[in-house]
C-alpha positions in Angstrom: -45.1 -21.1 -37.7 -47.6 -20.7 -40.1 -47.6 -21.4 -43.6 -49.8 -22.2 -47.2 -48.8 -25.7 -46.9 -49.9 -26.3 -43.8 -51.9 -29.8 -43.9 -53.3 -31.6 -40.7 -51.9 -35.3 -40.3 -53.7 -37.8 -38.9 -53.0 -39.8 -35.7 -51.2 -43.0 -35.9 -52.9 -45.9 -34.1 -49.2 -46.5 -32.2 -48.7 -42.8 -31.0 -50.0 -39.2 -31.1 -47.7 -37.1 -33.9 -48.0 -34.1 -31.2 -46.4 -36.0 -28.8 -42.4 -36.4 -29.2 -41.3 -40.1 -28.7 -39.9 -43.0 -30.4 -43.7 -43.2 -32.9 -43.3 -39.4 -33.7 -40.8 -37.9 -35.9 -42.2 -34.5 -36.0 -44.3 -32.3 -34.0 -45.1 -30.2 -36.5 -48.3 -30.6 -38.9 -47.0 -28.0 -41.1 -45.2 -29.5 -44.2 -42.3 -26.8 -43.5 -40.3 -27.7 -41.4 -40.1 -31.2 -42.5 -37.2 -31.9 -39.9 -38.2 -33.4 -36.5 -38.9 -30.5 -34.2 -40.1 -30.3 -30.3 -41.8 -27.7 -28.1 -42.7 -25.9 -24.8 -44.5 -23.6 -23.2 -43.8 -22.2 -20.1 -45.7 -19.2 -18.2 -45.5 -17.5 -15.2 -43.0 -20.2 -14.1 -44.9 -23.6 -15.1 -44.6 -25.9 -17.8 -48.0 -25.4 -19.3 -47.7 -27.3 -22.7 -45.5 -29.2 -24.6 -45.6 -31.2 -27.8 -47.4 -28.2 -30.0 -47.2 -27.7 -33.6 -44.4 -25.2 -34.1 -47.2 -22.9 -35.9 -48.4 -22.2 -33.0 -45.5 -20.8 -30.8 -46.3 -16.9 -32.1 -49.9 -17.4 -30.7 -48.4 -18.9 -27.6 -45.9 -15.7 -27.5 -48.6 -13.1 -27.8 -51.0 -14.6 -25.3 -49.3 -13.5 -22.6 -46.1 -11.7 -21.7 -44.2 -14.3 -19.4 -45.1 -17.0 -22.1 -41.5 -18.5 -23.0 -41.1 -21.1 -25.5 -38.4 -23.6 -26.7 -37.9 -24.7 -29.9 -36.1 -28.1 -31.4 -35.2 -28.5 -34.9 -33.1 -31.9 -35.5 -31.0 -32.0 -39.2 -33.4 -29.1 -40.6 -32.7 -27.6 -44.0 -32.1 -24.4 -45.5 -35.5 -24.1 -46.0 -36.6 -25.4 -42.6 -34.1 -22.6 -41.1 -35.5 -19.9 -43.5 -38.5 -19.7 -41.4 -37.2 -18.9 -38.3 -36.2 -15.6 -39.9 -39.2 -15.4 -40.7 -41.0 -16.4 -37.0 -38.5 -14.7 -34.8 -36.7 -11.8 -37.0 -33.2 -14.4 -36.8 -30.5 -12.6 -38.7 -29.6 -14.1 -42.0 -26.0 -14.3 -41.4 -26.7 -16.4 -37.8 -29.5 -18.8 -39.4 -26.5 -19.2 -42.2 -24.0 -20.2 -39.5 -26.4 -22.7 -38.0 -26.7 -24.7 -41.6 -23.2 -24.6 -41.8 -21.0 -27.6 -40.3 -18.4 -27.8 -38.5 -18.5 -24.2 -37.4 -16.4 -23.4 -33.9 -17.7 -22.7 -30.7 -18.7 -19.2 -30.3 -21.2 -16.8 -29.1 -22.0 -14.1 -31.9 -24.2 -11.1 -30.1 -27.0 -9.7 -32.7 -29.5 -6.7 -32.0 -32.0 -8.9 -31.0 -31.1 -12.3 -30.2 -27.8 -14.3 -29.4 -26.5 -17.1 -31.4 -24.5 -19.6 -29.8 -22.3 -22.9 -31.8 -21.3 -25.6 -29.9 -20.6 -29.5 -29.3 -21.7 -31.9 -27.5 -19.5 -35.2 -26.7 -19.2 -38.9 -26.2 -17.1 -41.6 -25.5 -18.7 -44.9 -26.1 -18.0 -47.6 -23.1 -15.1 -49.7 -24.2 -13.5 -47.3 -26.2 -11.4 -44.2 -26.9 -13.2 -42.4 -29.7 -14.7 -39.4 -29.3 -18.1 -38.8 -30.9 -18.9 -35.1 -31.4 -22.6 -33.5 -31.8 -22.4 -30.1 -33.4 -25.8 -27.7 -31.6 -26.3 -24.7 -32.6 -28.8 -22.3 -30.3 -30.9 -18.9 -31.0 -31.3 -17.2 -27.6 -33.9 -14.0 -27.8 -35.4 -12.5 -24.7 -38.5 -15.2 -24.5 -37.7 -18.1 -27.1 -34.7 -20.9 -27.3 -34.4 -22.3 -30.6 -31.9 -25.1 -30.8 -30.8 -27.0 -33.8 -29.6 -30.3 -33.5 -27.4 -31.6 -36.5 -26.1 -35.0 -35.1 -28.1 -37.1 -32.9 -28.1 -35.6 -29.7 -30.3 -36.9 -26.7 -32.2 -33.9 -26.2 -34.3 -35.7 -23.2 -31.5 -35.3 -20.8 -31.8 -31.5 -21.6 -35.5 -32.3 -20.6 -34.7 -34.0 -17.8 -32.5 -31.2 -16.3 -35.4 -29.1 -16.8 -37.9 -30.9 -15.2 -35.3 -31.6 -12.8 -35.3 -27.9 -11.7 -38.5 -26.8 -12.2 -38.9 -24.1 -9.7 -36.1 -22.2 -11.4 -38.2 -21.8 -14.3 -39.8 -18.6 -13.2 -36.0 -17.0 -14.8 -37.5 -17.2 -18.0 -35.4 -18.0 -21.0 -32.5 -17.8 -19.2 -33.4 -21.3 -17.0 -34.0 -22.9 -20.5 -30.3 -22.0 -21.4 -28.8 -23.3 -18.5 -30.3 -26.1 -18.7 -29.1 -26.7 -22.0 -25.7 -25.6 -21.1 -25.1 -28.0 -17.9 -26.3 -30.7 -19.9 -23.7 -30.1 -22.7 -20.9 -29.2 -20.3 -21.5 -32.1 -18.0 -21.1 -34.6 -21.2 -17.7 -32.5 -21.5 -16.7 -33.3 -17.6 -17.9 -36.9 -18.3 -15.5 -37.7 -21.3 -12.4 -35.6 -19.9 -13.0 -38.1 -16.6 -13.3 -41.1 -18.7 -9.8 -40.9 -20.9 -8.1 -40.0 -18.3 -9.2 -42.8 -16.7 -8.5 -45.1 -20.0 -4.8 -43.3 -19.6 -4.5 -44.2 -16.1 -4.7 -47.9 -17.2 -2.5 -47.1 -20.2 0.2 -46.3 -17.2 -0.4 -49.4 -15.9 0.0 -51.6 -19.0 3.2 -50.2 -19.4 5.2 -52.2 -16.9 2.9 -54.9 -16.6 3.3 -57.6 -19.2 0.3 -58.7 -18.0 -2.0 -56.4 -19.8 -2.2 -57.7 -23.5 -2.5 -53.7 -24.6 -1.0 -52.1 -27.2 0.9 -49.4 -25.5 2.4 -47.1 -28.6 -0.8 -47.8 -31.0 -3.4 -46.6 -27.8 -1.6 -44.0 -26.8 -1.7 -42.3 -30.0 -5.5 -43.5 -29.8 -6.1 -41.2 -26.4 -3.8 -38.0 -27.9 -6.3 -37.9 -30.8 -9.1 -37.5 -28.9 -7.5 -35.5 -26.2 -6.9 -33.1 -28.9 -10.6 -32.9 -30.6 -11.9 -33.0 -27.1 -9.6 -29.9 -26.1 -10.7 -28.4 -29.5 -14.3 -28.2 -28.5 -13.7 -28.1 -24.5 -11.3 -24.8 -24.6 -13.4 -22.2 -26.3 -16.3 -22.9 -23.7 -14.9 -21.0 -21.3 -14.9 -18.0 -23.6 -18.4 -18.6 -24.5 -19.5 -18.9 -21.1 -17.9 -15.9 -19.7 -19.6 -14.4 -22.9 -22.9 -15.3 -22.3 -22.9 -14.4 -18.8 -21.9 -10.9 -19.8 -24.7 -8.6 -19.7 -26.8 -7.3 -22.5 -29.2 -4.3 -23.7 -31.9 -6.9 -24.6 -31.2 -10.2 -23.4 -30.0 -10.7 -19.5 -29.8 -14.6 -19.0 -27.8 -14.6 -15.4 -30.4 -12.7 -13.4 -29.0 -12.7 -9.5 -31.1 -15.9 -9.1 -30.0 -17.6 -11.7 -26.0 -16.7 -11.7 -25.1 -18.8 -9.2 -26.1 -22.0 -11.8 -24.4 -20.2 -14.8 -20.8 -20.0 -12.5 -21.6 -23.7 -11.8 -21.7 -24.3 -15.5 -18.8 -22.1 -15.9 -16.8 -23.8 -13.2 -17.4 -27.3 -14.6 -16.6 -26.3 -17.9 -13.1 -25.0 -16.5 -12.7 -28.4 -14.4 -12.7 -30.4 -18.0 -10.7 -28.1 -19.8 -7.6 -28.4 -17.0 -8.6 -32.2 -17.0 -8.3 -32.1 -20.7 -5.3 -30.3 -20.6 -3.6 -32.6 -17.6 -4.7 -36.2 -19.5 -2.7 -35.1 -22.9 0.2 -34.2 -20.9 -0.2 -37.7 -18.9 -0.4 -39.4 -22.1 2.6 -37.7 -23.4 4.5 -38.9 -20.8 3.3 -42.1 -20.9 4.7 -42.4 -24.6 7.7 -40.9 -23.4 8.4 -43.0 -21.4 7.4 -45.8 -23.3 9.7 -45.1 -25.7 12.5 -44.8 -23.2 11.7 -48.0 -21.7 11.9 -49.8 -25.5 15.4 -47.8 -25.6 16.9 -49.4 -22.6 15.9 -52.8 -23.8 17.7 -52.4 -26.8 20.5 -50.8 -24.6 20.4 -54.0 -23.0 20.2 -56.3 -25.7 23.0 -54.6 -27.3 25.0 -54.8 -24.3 24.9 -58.7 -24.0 24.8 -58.9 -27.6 28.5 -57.2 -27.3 29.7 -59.3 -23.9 29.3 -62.4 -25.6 30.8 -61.1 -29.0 33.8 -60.1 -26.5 33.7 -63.5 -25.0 33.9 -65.6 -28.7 36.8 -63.5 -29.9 39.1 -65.1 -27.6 39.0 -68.6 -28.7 38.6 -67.1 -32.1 41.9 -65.6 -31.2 43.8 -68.2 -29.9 43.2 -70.6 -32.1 43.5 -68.3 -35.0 47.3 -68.0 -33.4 47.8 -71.5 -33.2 46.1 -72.2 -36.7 49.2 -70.4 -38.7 51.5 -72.3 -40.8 54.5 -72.1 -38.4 55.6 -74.4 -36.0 54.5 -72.8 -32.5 55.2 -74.0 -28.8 54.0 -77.4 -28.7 53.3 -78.0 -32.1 52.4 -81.7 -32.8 52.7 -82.3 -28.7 49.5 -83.6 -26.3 50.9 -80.7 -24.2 50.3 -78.2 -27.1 46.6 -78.8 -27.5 46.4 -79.2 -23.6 47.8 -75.1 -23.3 45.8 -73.8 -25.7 42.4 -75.1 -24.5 43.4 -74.3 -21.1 44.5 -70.8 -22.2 40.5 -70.6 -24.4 38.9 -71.6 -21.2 40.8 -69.4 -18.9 40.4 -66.3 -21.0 36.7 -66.6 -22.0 35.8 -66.9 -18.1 37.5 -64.2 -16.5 36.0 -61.9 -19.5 32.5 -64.0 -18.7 33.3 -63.0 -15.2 34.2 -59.4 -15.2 31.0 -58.7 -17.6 28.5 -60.2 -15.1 30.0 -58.3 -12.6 29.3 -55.1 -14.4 25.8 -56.5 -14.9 26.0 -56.6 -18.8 25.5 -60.7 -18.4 
């Protein structure tokens, strides 16, 4: 990218400014883009630079033919993404879609280039939250351009490459899969990881033990079941999308379309996990609320017995309170009956209800 207001900077004594790290925030030494961007070179199937100013990725392009480059813009602006229509002929309405938040996940095919929307996910340790990172992507025939506009560890998209470096000679389409396996992976990872939180939500549910909040967690895990299945889902149709073939850009070449299935594959495995946990967690709620139903069932039973058991003295000597003369009225022998009759009474009721097991 080149530019009027392109001004050299100069180099920090902590860090080289052309080197991405924790000491650089942009690899650029052109004033636009002022967001914090990242680079490579690749060519004929060998990481030959990295760390460039972003000016410099059209000379890198027209050097040589199997030159492909990747480019990383974090929380750029409208005028940061103007440029790239600029740099790479970008339609407007795609460069629009990538300033735009909170846009699905999608592939949208253009004449000359692919744009791609999509999120990334985490769930902290401890936790149930899901944390969302929205990427968008540019995919032309011998450049990737992503935009970051949450923090995103883009070194584990690194790492994958260097990871697999002799399937670099695929062109752009090894820097895509790379990103993509690194995304879908941290889609795998959090799908495994609340179902795991609802397998011990099962547990605390008939162990007293477990000081956990059964009703208040629960409703914890379906919210982020459902934002997870929200960005999980439409992968699939992305996927099978971008592993469709096309006039200009063909990213699964026979070598590489082995990996993209993989990608595809995993990306199914989380949705069905996805899909499984919520209805685990329904059921878990379910029958959480069933199991607080029978012990009001059996609070209300005793609740009744006893009632049952206190309206027979109430009765008899409710009888024996009137203002008539009654058998044994004012006699020892009087008194004697009616206790006798209060005691008798109450236990064969007591009796009969433990036998039914409502005591």
């Amino acid at each position: 990218m080149t530019g009027p207001h392109a001004t050299p900077r100069t180099r920090p004594a902590d860090g080289d400014p052309q080197t991405p790290g924790p000491h650089a925030t942009s690899v650029t030494t052109a004033v636009p883009p002022r967001c914090a961007t990242r680079t490579r070179l690749y060519r004929g199937g060998a990481l030959v630079d990295e760390g460039f100013p972003a000016e410099r990725i059209s000379e890198h392009l027209a050097a040589r033919d199997d030159s492909v480059v990747w480019l990383d813009l974090h929380d750029p602006d409208e005028d940061d993404l103007a440029i790239l229509v600029a740099e790479f002929g970008l339609h407007p309405l795609a460069v629009e879609d990538a300033a735009v938040d909170e846009q699905r996940p999608k592939v949208d095919r253009y004449r000359t280039h692919l744009f791609v929307n999509l999120y990334a996910v985490e769930v902290p340790d401890g936790g149930c939250e899901l944390l969302t990172s929205e990427m968008s992507a540019f995919v032309t025939p011998r450049a990737l351009i992503t935009v970051r506009k949450a923090d995103f560890d883009i070194d584990v998209v690194e790492t994958r490459w260097d990871a697999a470096a002799d399937l670099a000679q695929d062109g752009v389409g090894f820097l895509v899969h790379g990103w993509l396996d690194a995304v879908v992976d941290g889609h795998h990872r959090a799908a495994q990881q609340l179902d795991d939180l609802a397998d011990e939500l099962e547990e605390a549910l008939f162990d007293p033990g477990h000081d956990v909040d059964v009703r208040r967690r629960g409703f914890e895990l379906r919210t982020s079941l459902a934002a997870l299945r929200r960005v999980t889902v439409p992968m699939r149709e992305v996927l099978a999308r971008l592993l469709r073939d096309d006039e200009h850009i063909r990213l699964a070449r026979p070598s590489m379309a082995p990996y993209f299935e993989d990608v595809h594959d995993h990306a199914l495995g989380a949705a069905e996990t996805v899909d499984a946990t919520r209805d685990h967690v329904a059921t878990i709620l379910d029958s959480y609320a069933t199991e607080q139903g029978n012990e009001l069932n059996v609070i209300t039973r005793k609740l009744a017995a006893w009632a049952a058991i206190i309206a027979v003295p109430t009765a008899i000597t409710g009888w024996y309170g009137q203002n008539v003369p009654y058998p044994g009225f004012d006699q020892p022998w009087g008194f004697v009956t009616s206790t006798a009759l209060i005691v008798v009474l109450a236990g064969v009721i007591y009796l009969a209800l433990r036998r039914k097991g409502w005591l």
